[in-house]
Backbone bond lengths (Angstrom), bond angles and torsions (degrees), N, CA, C in turn:
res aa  C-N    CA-C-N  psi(-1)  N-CA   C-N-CA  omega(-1)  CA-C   N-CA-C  phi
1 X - - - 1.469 - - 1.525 108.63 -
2 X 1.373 116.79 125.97 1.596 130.56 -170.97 1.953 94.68 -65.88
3 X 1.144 91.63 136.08 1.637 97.02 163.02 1.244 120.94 -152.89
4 X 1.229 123.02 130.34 1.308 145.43 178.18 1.464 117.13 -84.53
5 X 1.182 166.86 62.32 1.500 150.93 177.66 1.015 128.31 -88.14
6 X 1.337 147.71 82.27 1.383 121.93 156.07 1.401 136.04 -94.57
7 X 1.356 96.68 -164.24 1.509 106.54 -132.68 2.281 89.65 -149.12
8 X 2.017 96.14 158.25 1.405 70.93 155.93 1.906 104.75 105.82
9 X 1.824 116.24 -38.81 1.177 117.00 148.79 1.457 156.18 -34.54
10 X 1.507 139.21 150.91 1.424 124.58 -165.18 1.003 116.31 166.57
11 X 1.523 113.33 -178.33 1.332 108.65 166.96 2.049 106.27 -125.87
12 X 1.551 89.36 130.05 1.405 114.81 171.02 1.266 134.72 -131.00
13 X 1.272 122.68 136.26 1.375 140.40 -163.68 1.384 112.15 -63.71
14 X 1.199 123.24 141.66 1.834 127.59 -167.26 1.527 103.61 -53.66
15 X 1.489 121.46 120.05 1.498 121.36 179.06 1.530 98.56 101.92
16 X 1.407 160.12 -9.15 0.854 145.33 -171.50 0.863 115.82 -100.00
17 X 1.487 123.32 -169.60 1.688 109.86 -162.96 1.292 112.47 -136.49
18 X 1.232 129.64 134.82 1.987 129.13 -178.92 1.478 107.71 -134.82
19 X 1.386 94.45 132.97 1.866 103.57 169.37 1.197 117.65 -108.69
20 X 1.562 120.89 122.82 1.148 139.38 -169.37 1.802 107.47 -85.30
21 X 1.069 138.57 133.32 1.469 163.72 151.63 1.165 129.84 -68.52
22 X 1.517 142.77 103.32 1.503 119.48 173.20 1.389 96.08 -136.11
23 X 1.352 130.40 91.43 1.726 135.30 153.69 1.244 117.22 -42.95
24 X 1.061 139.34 118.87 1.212 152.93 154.45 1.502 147.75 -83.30
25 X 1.060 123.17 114.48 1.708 114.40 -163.36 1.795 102.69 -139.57
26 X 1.452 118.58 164.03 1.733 121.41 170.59 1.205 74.92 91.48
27 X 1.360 162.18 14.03 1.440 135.95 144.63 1.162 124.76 -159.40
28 X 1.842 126.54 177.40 1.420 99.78 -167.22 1.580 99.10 -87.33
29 X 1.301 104.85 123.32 1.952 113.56 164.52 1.610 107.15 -31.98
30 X 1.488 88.72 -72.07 1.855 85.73 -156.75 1.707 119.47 -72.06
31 X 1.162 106.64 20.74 1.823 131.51 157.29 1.290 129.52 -63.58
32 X 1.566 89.48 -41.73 1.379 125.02 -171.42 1.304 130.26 -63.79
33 X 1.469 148.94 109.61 1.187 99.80 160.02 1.761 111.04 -95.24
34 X 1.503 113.85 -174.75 1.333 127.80 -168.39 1.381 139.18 -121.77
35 X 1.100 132.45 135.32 1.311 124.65 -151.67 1.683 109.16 -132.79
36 X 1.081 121.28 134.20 1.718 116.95 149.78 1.716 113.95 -100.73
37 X 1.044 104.53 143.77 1.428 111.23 174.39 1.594 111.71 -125.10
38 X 1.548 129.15 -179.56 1.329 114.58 170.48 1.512 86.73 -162.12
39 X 1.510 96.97 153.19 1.109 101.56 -176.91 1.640 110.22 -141.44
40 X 1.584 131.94 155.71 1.378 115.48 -167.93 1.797 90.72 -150.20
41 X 1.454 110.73 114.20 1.520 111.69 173.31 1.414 129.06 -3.16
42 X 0.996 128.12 126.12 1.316 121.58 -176.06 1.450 122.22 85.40
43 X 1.658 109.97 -21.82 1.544 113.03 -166.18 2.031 85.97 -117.38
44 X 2.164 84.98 165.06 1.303 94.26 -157.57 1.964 85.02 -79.83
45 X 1.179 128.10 162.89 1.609 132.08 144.93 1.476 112.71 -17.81
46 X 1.019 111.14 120.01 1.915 103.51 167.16 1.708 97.21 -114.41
47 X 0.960 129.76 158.16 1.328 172.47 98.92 1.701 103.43 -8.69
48 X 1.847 118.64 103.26 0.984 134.23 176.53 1.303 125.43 -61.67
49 X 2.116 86.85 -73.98 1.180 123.67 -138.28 1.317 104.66 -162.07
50 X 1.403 151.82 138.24 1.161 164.27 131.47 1.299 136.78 -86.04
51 X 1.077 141.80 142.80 1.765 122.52 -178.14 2.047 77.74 -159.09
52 X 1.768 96.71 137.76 1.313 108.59 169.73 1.467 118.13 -68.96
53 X 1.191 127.81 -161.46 1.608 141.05 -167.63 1.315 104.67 -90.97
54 X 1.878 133.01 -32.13 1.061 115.94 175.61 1.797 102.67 -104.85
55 X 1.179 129.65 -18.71 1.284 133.20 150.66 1.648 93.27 127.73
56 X 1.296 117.47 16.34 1.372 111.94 -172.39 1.510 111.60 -91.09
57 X 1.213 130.16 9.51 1.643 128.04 159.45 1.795 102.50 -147.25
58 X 1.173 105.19 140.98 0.962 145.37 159.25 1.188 151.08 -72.60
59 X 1.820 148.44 143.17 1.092 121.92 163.91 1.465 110.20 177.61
60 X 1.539 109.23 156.71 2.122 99.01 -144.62 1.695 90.18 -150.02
61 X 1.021 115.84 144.10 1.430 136.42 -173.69 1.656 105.62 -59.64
62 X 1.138 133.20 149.60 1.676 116.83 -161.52 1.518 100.86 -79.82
63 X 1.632 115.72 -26.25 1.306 106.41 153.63 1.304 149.76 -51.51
64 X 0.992 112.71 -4.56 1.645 132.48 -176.25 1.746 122.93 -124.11
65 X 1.811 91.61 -13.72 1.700 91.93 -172.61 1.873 93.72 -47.42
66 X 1.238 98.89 168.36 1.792 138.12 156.83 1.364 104.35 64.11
67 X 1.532 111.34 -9.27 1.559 119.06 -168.65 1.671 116.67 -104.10
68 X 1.502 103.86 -30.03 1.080 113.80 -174.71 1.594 116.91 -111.09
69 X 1.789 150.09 148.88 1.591 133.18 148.77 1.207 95.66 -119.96
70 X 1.321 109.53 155.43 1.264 140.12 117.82 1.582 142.14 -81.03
71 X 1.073 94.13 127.02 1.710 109.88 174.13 1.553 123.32 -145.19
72 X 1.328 105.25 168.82 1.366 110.67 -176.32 1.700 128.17 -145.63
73 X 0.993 112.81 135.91 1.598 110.97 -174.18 1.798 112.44 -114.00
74 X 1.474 98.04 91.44 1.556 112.12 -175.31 1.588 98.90 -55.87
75 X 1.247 134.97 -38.25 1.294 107.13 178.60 1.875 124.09 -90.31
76 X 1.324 91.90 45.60 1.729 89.88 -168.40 1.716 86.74 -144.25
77 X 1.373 116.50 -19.03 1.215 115.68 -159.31 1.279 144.70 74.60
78 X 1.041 131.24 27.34 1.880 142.81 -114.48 1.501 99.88 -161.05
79 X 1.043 125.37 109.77 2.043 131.79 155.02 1.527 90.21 -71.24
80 X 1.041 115.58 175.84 1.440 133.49 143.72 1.655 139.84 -162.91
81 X 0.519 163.03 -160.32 1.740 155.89 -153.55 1.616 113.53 168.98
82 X 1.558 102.06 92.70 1.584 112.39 -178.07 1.963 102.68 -86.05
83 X 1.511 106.72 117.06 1.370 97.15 -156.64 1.928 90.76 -115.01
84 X 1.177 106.43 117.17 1.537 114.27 -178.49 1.679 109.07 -113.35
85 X 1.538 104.04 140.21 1.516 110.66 155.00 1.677 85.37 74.92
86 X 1.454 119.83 44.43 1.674 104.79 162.66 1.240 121.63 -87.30
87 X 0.989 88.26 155.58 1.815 120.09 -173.57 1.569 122.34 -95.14
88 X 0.911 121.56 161.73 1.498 117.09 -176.55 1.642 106.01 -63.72
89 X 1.431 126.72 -47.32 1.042 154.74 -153.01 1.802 103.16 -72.89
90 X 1.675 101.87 -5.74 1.777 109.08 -173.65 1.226 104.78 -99.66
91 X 1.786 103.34 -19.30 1.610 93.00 179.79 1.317 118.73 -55.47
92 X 1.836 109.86 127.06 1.828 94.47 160.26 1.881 90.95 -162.90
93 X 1.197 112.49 176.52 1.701 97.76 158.67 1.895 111.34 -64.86
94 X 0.781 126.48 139.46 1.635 136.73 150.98 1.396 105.27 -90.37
95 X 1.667 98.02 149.67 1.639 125.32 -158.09 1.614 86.43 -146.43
96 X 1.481 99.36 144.83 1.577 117.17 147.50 1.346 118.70 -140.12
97 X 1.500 84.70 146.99 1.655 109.13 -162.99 1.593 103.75 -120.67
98 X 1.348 102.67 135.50 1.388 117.94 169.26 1.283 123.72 -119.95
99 X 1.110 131.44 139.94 1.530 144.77 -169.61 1.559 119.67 -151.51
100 X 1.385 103.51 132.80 1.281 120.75 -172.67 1.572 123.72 -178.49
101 X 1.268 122.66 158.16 1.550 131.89 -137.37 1.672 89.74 -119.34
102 X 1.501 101.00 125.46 1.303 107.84 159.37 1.657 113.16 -141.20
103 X 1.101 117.22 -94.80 1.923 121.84 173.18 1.739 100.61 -65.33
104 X 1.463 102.89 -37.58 1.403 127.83 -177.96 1.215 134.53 -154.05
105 X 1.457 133.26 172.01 1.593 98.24 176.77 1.414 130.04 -86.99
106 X 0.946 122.82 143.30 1.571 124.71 -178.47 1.303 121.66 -103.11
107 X 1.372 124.19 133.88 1.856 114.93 177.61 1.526 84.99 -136.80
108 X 1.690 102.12 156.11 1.263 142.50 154.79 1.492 125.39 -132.32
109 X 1.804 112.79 169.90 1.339 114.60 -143.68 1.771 78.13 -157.81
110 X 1.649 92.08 134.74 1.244 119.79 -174.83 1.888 93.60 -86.91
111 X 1.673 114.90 159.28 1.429 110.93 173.62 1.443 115.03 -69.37
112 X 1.486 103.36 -28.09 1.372 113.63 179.03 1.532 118.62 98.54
113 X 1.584 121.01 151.15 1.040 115.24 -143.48 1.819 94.27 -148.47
114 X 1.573 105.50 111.01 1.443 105.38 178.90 1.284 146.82 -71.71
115 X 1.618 119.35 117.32 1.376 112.00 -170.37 1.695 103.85 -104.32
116 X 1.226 108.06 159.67 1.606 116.88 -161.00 1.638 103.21 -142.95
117 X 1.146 142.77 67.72 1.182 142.32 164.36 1.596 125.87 -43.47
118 X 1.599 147.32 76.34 0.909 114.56 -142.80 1.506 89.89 -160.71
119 X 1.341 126.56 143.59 1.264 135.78 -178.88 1.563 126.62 -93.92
């Protein structure tokens, strides 16, 4: 059974910094590639962050360049999202998404994990 969890949510003060968590199990991780998404009531899902299957390219919403990484540790099972210098404008739930090719392609979706930027 595919599972998504993260981990890693809160509330933090404008400029501070939170690392996001998503363990993974029900498939092979390093197959995968990985995604953060965020999402904020009313608004559609955006698209964070990406990192491929061996973690060697990258890539981050122009809102997030220089402020935000992603990385991943295939032998722990784990994406993650080191989120620096946030802004009010970051608050939303965060999601991770995994995707990868087997008979066909397959994606999954983390429950998601709340960030709160707030003074």
């Amino acid at each position: 059974q595919v599972q998504l969890v993260e981990s890693g949510g809160g509330l933090v003060q404008p400029g501070g910094s939170l690392r996001l968590s998503c363990q993974a199990s029900g498939f092979t991780f390093s197959s995968a590639a990985m995604s953060w998404y965020r999402q904020v009531p009313g608004k559609e899902r955006e698209l964070v962050a990406t990192i491929t299957s061996t973690g060697g390219s990258t890539n981050y919403a122009d809102s997030v360049k220089g402020r935000f990484n992603i990385s991943r540790d295939n032998a722990k099972n784990t994406v993650y999202l080191q989120m620096n210098s946030l802004k009010f404008e970051d608050t939303a739930v965060y999601h991770c998404y995994a995707d990868w090719w087997g008979p066909r392609k397959y994606r999954s979706w983390g429950q998601g994990t709340q960030v709160t930027v707030s003074s």
